[in-house]
N, C-alpha and C positions, 0 to 999 in steps of 0.2 A: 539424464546422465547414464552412460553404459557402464558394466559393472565392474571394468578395467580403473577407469576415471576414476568410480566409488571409491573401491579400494584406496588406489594412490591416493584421494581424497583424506581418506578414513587417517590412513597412516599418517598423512599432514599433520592435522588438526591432534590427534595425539600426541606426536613430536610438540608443539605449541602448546599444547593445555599442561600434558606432564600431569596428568588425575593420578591420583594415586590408585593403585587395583583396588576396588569395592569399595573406592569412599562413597559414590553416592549413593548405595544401597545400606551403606552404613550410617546416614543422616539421623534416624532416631537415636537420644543421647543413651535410652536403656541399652544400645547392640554395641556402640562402639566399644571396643577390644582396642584399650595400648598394648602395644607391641613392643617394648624397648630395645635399644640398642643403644651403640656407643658413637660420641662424637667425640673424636680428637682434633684440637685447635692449635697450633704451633704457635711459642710464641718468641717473638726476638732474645736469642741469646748469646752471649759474649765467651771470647775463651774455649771455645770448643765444646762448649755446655750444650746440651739439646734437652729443651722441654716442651710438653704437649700439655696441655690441658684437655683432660679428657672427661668427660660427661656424659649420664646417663638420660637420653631422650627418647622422644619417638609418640607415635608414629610421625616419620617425617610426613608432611605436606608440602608439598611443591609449591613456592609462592610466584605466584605469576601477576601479581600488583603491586606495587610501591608507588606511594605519592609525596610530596613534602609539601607542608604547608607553606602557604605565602610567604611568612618572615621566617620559615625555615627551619624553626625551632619543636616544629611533630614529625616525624614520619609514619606516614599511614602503609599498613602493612597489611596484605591480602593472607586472612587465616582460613580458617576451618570454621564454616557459618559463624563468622564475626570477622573483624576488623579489628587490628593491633595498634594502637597509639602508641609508640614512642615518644619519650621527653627528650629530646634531643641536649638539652638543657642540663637537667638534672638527670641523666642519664638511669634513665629507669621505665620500666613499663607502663607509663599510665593511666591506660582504661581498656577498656575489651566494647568496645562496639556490635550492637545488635544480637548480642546475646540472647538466644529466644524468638529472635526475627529473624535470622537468614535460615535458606533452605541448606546450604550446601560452599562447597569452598567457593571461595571473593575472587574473581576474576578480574577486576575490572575498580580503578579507586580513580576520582579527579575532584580536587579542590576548587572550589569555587574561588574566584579572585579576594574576596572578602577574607577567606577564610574561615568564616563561619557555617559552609556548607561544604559539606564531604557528599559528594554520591558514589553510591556503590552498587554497583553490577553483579547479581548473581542470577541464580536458575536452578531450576534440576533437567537434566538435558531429555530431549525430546516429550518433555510434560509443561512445563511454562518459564517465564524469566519475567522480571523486575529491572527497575532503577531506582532505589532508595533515598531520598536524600536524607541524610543526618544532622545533627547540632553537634559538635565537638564538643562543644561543650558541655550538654546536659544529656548529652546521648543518645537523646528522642529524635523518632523518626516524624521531619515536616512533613515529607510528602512520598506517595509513591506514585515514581509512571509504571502501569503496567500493559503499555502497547504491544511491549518485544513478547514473544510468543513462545520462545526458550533462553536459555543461556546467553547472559549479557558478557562480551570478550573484552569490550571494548570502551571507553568515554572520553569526552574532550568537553572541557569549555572554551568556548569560546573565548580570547583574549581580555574583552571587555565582560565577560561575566553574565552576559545576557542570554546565551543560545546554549544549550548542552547538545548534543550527539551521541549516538549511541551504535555499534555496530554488534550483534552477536549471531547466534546460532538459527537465522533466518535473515532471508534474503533482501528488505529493505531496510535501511537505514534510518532511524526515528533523530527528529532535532526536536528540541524542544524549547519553549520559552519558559525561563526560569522563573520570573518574576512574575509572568501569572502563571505559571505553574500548568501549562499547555502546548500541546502539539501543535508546532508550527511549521513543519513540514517532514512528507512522509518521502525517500530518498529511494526510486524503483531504479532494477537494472544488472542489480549481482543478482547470480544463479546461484548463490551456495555463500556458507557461511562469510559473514563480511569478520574479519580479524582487526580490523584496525582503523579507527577515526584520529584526524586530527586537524585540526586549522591552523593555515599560517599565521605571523607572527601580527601581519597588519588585522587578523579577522574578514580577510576577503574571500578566501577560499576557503573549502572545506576537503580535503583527500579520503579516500576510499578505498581497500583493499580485501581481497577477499581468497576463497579456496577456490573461487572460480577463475585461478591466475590474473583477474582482472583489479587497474587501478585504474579509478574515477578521479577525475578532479572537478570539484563545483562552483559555479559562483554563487557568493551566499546573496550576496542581490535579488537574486532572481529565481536562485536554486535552478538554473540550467546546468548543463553540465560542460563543461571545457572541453576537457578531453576525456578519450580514453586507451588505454596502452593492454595488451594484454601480454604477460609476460609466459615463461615453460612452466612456471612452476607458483604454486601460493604465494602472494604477494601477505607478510605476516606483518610487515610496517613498514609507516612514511612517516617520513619528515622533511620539513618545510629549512631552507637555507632564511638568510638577512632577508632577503632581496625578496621574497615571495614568489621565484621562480624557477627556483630548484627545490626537487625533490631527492634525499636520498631514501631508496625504494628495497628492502630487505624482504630477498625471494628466498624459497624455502622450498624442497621437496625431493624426491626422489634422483630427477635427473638434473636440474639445474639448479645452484645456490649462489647467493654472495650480495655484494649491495651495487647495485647501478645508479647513476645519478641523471637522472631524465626534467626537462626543461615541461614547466606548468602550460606554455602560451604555442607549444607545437608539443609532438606526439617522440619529438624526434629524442634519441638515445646521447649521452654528453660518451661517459669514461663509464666502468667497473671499477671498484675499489679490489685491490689485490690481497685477496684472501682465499689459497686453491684449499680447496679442499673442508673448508668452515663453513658451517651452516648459519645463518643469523636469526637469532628470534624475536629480536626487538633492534630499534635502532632511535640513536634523541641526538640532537642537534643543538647545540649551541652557540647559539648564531654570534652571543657577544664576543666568545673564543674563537669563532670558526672551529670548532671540534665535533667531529662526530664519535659517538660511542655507542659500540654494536658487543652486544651477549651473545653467546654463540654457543654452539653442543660439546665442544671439549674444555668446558667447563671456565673460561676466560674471559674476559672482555677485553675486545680493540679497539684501541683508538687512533681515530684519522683525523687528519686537517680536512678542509670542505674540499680539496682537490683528491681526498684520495690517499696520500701521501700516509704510510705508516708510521704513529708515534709511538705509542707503549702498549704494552702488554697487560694486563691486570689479572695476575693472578692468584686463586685462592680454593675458589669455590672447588668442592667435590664431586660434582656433578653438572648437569647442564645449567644455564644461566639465563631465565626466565627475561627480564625481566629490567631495565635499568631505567631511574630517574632521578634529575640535574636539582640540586638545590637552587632557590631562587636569586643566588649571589654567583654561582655555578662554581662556588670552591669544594661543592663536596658531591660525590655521585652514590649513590644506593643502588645496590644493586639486589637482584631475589633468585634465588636457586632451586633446582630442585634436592636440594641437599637440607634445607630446613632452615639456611641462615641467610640474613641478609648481612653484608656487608656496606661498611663506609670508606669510600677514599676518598685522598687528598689529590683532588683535579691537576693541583698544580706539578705537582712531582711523581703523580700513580700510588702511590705510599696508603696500606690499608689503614685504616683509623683506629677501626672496632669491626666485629664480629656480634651481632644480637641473637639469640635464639630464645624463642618460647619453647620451655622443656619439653610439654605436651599437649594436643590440641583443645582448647578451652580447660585451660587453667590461667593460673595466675604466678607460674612460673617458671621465670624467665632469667637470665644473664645477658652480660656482657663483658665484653674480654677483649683489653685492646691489643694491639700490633707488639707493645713491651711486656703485656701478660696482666696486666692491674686489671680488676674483676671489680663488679658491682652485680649482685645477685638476691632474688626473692630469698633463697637460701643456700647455703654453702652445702648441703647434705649430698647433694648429686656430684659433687666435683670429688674427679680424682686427678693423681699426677704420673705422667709417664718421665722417665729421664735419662739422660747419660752424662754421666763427666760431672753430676751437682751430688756436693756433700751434705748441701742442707736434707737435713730428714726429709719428705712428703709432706709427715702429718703439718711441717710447719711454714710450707710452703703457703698453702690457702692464707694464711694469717696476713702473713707477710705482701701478698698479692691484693687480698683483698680491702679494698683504695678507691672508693665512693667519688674523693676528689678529683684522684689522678685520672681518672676514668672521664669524669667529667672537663681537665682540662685537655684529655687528646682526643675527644669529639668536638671540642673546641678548635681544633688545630695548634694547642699550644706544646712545646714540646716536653716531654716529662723525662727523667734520667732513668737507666736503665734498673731493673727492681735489684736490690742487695742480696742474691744466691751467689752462694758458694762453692 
C-alpha cells in the first residue's frame, strides 16, 4: 500500500470507528479519568414551552454496536469494555456484560437466533482481537474464537444460527461453526481491514466489504466467491434486498460517498440512492418493508424505499450516527452515536421513542427519557432542567417526569398524554 492510499485509509477507518482520543491507552480501570460534560435532551412541548433535559455525563464513547434480541425485548449496546443490556420491557438497564473480560470499546454485537448467545467483537488495535460468545443470561463467557489477530469491526449469523462471520482489523475473514464451536472457513482476498460481514436473508450468500474499496460476495456452498466489485472509496456496509440479489452497498471516504445498489449474480452497477453530499456509515435493509435505513456523519438517519426513493428523515443525534439496527418485528429502529446515546424510533411514522444513555463508562448509571420527556433513571441526582415559557419550578419538574410506567408504555409504542407543565 503506498503512503497516499495509507493515509486516506487511516482517515476512513477513523471516520467509522469514531474511538474516542486515548481510550485504548486508557483501558486499565486505575488510568481512566471521567471527564464530565452536559447532555441536553429536548423534550415535546406544547404552548410555546421549550424544555431540555439536561444531564451530567461523560466521557462520551462512541457506540458503534447495537443489536436486538430475537423477541426484541434486549437491546444489546456496544460500551466501553462491556456490553450494555437494555430491558426494553421494563425500561431499565439490565446487566453490564463482560465486565473484567473485554479489552477495549465493543465494536461489533450479533445475536444468535436462539437468543441465548450474544457474540461480541472486540480488540486492542494492532496487538490482538477476539469473538466472545456470552450467555445473556448468566453472563458467562461459553466460548472464545481467537483466530482474528486485531480488532473485531464486524459479525453476522448466519440466518439459521449455524455459521458466525467475522470481519475486522485484518485482512481474511473468519466463519465459524457455532455449534461445535470451530473454524470452518478462513475467507482470503481483502487487502486491508474488512468493515463489514453480512448474509443474505436465504443464508446463501455471504458479503464482504472492506478499506480496500473492495466488495466480495460468496457462496456459502462452497465458499467460492461470486463476485467482486471494487468501488472509489471504503465499502463500510452491505445489505442483502428480499430477493438475495441486491445489495445496497454504503461507500465512504474522502472522494466518493453515498449508497449504490449493485446486483449479487453480475458485477454490474443498478441506481445510487440520492444523498449529495452524506456520508453513510452503516446501512440495514428490511426486506419485509422494503426500507432501507442508512446513519450518516451529519448526525441523522435516511430512510429509503428498496428503489432508492426518499422517505424520512430521522433526526436527533448530536453527532455522527454509528451505527443502526431493525427490531425483529421491524417496528422499532435503534440507532448508536457518537454523542453517547442511542436512540429508539417508531419505523412506522420516524417518531423518536426514547433516548437511553449510560451516564459514565462502567457504571450502573443510566436513564432514559422519552420523546414527551417521562424519565425512568438509576438516579435523579444528575438531572437538571433548561426552560422557557414553563412556570412550574425546576426543582418540581424531575417529580413530575419521573414515570417508570409511562416510560415503559412509549417503548411500547403506546401513546401517553402529554406531561402536566405549566
Amino acid at each position: 500500500m503506498n503512503i497516499k492510499h495509507a493515509i486516506a485509509s487511516a482517515a476512513v477507518l477513523c471516520l467509522w470507528l469514531g474511538w474516542p482520543p486515548g481510550a485504548e491507552k486508557a483501558a486499565p480501570a486505575q488510568e481512566f479519568t471521567p471527564q464530565k460534560q452536559s447532555l441536553a435532551i429536548p423534550i415535546t412541548a406544547t404552548g410555546g414551552r421549550s424544555v431540555q433535559c439536561v444531564v451530567s455525563c461523560g466521557p462520551t464513547v462512541a457506540i458503534s454496536a447495537v443489536a436486538f434480541s430475537p423477541d426484541g425485548k434486549t437491546l444489546a449496546v456496544g460500551g466501553y469494555q462491556e456490553v450494555l443490556l437494555w430491558d426494553l420491557v421494563g425500561a431499565k438497564l439490565a446487566k453490564r456484560l463482560g465486565v473484567g473480560q473485554l479489552g477495549g470499546p465493543v465494536r461489533a454485537l450479533a445475536f444468535g437466533n436462539d437468543g441465548k448467545t450474544l457474540a461480541v467483537g472486540e480488540g486492542t488495535p494492532h496487538v490482538s482481537g477476539t469473538v466472545k460468545l456470552f450467555d445473556p443470561e448468566s453472563g458467562e463467557v461459553i466460548h472464545s474464537f481467537d483466530e482474528p489477530e486485531d480488532v473485531v469491526c464486524s459479525l453476522a449469523f448466519s440466518p439459521d444460527g449455524k455459521l458466525l462471520a467475522a470481519g475486522g482489523a485484518y485482512a481474511p475473514v473468519h466463519v465459524w461453526n457455532v455449534e461445535g464451536k470451530k473454524l470452518a472457513t478462513t475467507l482470503e482476498g481483502h487487502a486491508d481491514w474488512v468493515l463489514d460481514v453480512s448474509f443474505s436473508v436465504d443464508g446463501k450468500l455471504l458479503a464482504t466489504g472492506g478499506a480496500d474499496r473492495a466488495l466480495r460476495v460468496w457462496k456459502v456452498e462452497d465458499w467460492t466467491q461470486l463476485i467482486k466489485v471494487v468501488e472509489n472509496e471504503a465499502v463500510h456496509a452491505a445489505a442483502f434486498g428480499a430477493d438475495g440479489k441486491t445489495l445496497a452497498v454504503a461507500v465512504t471516504g474522502p472522494t466518493d460517498r453515498g449508497i449504490r445498489l449493485r446486483r449479487t449474480d453480475n458485477d454490474r452497477y443498478i441506481r445510487p440512492f440520492y444523498m449529495p453530499g452524506l456520508s453513510p456509515l452503516d446501512v440495514v435493509w428490511d426486506t419485509k418493508k422494503n426500507r432501507v435505513y442508512v446513519p450518516c456523519t451529519d448526525s441523522a438517519i435516511r430512510v429509503f424505499d428498496g428503489n432508492g426513493r426518499s422517505l424520512l428523515t430521522l433526526s436527533g443525534h448530536e453527532d455522527w450516527v454509528h451505527c443502526v439496527a431493525l427490531s425483529p418485528d421491524g417496528a422499532r429502529l435503534a440507532s448508536g452515536s457518537a454523542d453517547g446515546t442511542v436512540r429508539l424510533w417508531n419505523t412506522a411514522d420516524g417518531k423518536l421513542q426514547a433516548t437511553l444513555v449510560q451516564l459514565a463508562p462502567r457504571t450502573e448509571d443510566w436513564l432514559i427519557v422519552t420523546a414527551e420527556g417521562y424519565l425512568a433513571a438509576s438516579s435523579a441526582e444528575a438531572i437538571r432542567w433548561k426552560t422557557t415559557n414553563v412556570k412550574t419550578p425546576a426543582e418540581e419538574i424531575t417529580g413530575i417526569l419521573q414515570n417508570a410506567e409511562l416510560v415503559q408504555k412509549a417503548m411500547a409504542g403506546e401513546k401517553t398524554d402529554p406531561p402536566a407543565l405549566e
